[in-house]
C-alpha positions in Angstrom: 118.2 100.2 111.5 121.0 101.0 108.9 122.3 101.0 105.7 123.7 98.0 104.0 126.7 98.6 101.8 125.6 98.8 98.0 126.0 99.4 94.6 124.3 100.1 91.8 123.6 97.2 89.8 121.8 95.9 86.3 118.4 94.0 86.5 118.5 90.8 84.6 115.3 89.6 83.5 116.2 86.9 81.8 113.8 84.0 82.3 115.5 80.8 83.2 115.3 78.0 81.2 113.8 75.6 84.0 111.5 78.1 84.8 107.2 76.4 85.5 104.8 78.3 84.6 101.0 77.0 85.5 97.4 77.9 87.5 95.8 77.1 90.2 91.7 77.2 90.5 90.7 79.0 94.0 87.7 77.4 95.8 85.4 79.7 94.2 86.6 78.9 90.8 89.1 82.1 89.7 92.5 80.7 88.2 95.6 82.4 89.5 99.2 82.4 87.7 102.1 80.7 89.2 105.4 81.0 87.9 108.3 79.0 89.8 111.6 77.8 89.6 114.8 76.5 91.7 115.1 74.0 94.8 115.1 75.0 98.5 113.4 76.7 101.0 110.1 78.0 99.4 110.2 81.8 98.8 106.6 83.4 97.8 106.7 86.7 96.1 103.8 89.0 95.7 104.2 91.9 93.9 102.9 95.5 93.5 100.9 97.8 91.1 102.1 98.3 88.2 103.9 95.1 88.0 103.5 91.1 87.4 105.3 88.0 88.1 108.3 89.0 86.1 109.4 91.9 87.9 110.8 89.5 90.7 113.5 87.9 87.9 116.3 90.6 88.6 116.2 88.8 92.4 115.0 85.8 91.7 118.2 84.7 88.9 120.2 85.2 91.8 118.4 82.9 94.4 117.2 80.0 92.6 120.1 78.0 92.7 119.4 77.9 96.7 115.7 78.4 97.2 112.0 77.5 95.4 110.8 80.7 94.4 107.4 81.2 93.4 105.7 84.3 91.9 101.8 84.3 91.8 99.9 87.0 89.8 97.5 88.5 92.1 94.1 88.1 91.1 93.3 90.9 88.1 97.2 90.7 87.5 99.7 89.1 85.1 97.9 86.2 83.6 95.3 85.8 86.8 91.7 86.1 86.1 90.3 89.3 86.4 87.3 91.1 86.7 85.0 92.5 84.3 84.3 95.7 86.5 86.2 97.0 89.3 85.7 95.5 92.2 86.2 97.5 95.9 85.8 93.6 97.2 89.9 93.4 96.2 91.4 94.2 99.2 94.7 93.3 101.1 92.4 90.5 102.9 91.1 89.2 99.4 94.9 88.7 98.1 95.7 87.3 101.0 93.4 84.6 101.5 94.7 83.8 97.8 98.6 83.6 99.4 97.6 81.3 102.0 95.6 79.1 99.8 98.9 79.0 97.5 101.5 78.5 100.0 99.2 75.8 101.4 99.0 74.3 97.9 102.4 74.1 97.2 104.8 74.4 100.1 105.5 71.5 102.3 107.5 73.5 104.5 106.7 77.3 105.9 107.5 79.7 103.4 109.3 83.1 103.7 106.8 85.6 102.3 108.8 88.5 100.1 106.0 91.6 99.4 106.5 95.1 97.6 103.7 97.9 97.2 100.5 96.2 97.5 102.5 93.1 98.4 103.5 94.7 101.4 99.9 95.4 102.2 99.0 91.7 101.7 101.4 90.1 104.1 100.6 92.3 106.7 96.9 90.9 106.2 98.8 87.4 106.3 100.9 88.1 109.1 97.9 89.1 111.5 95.4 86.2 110.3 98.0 83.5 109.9 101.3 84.1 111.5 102.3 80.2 112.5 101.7 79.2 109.0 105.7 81.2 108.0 108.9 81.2 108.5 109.4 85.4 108.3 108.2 88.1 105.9 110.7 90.5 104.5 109.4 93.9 102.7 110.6 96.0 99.7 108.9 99.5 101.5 106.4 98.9 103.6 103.7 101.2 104.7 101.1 100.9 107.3 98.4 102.4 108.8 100.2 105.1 111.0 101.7 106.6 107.8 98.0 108.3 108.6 98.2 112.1 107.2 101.2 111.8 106.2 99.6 110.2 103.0 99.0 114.0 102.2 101.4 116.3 104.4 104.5 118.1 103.2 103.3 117.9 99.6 103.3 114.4 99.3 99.5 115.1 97.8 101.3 115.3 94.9 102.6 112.1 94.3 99.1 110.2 95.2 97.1 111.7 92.3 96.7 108.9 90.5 94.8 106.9 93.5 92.0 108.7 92.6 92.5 108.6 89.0 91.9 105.2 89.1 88.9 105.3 90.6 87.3 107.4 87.4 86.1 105.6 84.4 87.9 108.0 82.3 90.8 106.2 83.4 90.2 103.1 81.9 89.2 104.8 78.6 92.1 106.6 78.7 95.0 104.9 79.4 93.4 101.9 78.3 92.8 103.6 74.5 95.8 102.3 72.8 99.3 100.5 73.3 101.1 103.9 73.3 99.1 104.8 76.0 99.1 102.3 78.1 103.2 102.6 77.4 103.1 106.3 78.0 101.1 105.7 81.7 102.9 102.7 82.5 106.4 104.2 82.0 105.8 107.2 83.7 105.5 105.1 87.3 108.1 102.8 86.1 110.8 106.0 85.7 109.3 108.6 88.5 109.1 105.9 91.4 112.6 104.6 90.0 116.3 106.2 91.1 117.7 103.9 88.3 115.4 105.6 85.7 116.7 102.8 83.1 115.5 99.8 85.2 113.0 98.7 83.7 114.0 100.1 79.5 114.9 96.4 78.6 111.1 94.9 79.8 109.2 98.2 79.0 107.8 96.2 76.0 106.7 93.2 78.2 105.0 95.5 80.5 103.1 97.0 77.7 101.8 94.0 76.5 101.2 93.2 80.2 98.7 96.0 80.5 97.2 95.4 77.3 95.5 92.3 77.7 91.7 92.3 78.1 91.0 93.9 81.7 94.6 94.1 82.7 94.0 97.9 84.2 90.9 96.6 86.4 92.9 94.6 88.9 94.9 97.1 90.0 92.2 100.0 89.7 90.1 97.5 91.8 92.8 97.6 94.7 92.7 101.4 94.5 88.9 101.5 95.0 89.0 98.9 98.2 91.4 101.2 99.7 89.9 104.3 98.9 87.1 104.8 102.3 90.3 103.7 104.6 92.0 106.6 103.3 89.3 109.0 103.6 89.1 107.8 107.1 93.0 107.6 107.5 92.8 112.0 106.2 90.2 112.7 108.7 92.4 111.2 111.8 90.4 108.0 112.2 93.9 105.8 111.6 92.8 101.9 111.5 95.3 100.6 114.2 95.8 96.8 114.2 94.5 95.1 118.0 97.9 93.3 117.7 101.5 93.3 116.1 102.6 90.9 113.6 104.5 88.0 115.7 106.2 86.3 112.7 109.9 87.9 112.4 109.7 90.2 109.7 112.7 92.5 108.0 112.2 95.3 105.6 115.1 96.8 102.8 113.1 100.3 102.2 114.8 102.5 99.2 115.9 105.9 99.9 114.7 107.6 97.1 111.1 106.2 96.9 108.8 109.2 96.1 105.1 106.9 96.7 106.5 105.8 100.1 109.0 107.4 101.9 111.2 106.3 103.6 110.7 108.4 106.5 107.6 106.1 107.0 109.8 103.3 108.6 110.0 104.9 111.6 106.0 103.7 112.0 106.6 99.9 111.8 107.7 99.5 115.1 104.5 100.0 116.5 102.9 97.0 114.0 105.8 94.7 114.4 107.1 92.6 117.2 109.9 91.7 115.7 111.0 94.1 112.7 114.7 95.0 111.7 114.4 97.8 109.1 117.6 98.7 106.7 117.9 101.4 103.8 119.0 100.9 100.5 121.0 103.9 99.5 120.6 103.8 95.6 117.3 102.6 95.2 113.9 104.7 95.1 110.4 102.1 94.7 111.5 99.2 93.5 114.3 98.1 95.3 114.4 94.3 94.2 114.5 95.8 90.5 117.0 98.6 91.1 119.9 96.9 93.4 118.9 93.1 92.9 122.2 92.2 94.2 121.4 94.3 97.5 117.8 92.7 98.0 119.6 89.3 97.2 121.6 89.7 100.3 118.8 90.9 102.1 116.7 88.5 101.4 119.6 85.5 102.2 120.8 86.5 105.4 117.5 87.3 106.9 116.1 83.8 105.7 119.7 82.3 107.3 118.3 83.6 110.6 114.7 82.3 110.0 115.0 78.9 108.4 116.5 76.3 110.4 
């Protein structure tokens, strides 16, 4: 474990001119987003909540001249169906059946699977169900089960509010009332899980519109409500411990300043990874591949060096 050395750098979220945009149906008929560009080894990005395929550009401008990288919308995210209702069936395991049915779809050669937030979730559902099917899996923040009640010890309560928020259909009503309130909500997470509080000023509009769209705030409600009897179960002391570790090698570039999940949490992963190398970005707090894309550039190159032969 370490610290890789950094700066502080400016997103770019410029979409590139190459860049594909198009679906794909799932077996049981839902259409999921895919946007993709560059040639190389095939990179699959799966975001977090509050956040789409576009919030992997900062990183992704820097790598496509040497990899494929594709960025699905989860399901009930982006330009992904979505539900009507919130649905507790949209768990880590749901999303992932959705990567491997993608990276199955499109990638001739093992992928390296790139998570954040409830990405990071997801490919630890991928990593246990189908580990030879990848090359490696690196995390932005990565959280697991042993984080147990630390979820609500030394006032981190606090910060996890809005997890049962979500579950309330006031929420909906209310942040969903207008675009300035979807803006006001949105932005709030955007700047309080961010150490570069202006990452995200130059897309805030794009996110906006995001969340606007007809049932945009269900998907990610939804993944609140699937998690929300493991973390009952996680507060009363009845942690859900894999039966094995995750075999596929695996890396994780955790931000410093993350106030959702803190970075004293790596010190858990160890007991769900075989092989796990964990390093700390200095100037970073939640989004990490947003706030030093440069950094997670790095991070993401000379771990897939090691991986891909």
């Amino acid at each position: 474990m370490g610290c890789l050395k950094e700066m502080r750098d400016t997103p770019s979220f410029a979409i590139p001119p190459n860049l594909k945009q198009h679906f794909l149906r799932t077996i049981d008929g839902r259409q999921i987003h895919v946007a993709e560009v560059g040639q190389g080894h095939p990179l699959v990005f799966v975001h977090g909540w509050p956040e789409f395929w576009k919030s992997w550009l900062p990183v992704v401008n820097l790598l496509k001249s040497n990899y494929r990288c594709i960025m699905p919308c989860l399901y009930g995210f982006g330009l992904s169906d979505k539900p009507d209702e919130i649905d507790s069936r949209i768990d880590a395991d749901f999303h992932a059946s959705d990567i491997n049915f993608i990276a199955k779809k499109l990638c001739s050669n093992r992928p390296i699977l790139i998570g954040h937030d409830v990405g990071s979730y997801v490919l630890q559902s991928v990593g246990h169900k189908n580990p030879k099917n990848y090359s490696g899996l690196i995390f932005f923040n990565c959280p697991t089960t042993s984080v147990g009640r630390d979820w609500v010890n030394y006032g981190h309560v606090n910060e996890i509010w809005y997890q049962s928020f979500h579950l309330t259909d006031l929420a909906q009503q209310l942040v969903g009332f207008n675009q300035h309130t979807i803006r006001l909500y949105i932005e709030y997470f955007l700047k309080h899980w961010s150490y570069n509080k202006s990452a995200f000023d130059l897309v805030l509009d794009d996110w906006v519109e995001n969340f606007s769209q007809p049932n945009a705030l269900i998907g990610g409600f939804s993944w609140y409500k699937s998690n929300n009897e493991k973390r009952i179960k996680t507060l009363q002391g009845d942690v859900d411990m894999p039966l094995s570790k995750i075999s596929i090698p695996s890396a994780i570039l955790w931000g410093k300043h993350d106030p959702i999940l803190k970075s004293d949490w790596g010190k858990f992963v160890e007991a769900h990874f075989d092989d796990v190398f964990v390093e700390y970005a200095n100037n970073s707090g939640h989004f990490v591949h947003v706030e030093q894309p440069e950094l997670a550039m790095k991070f993401i190159n000379q771990n897939a060096q090691k991986w891909v032969i």
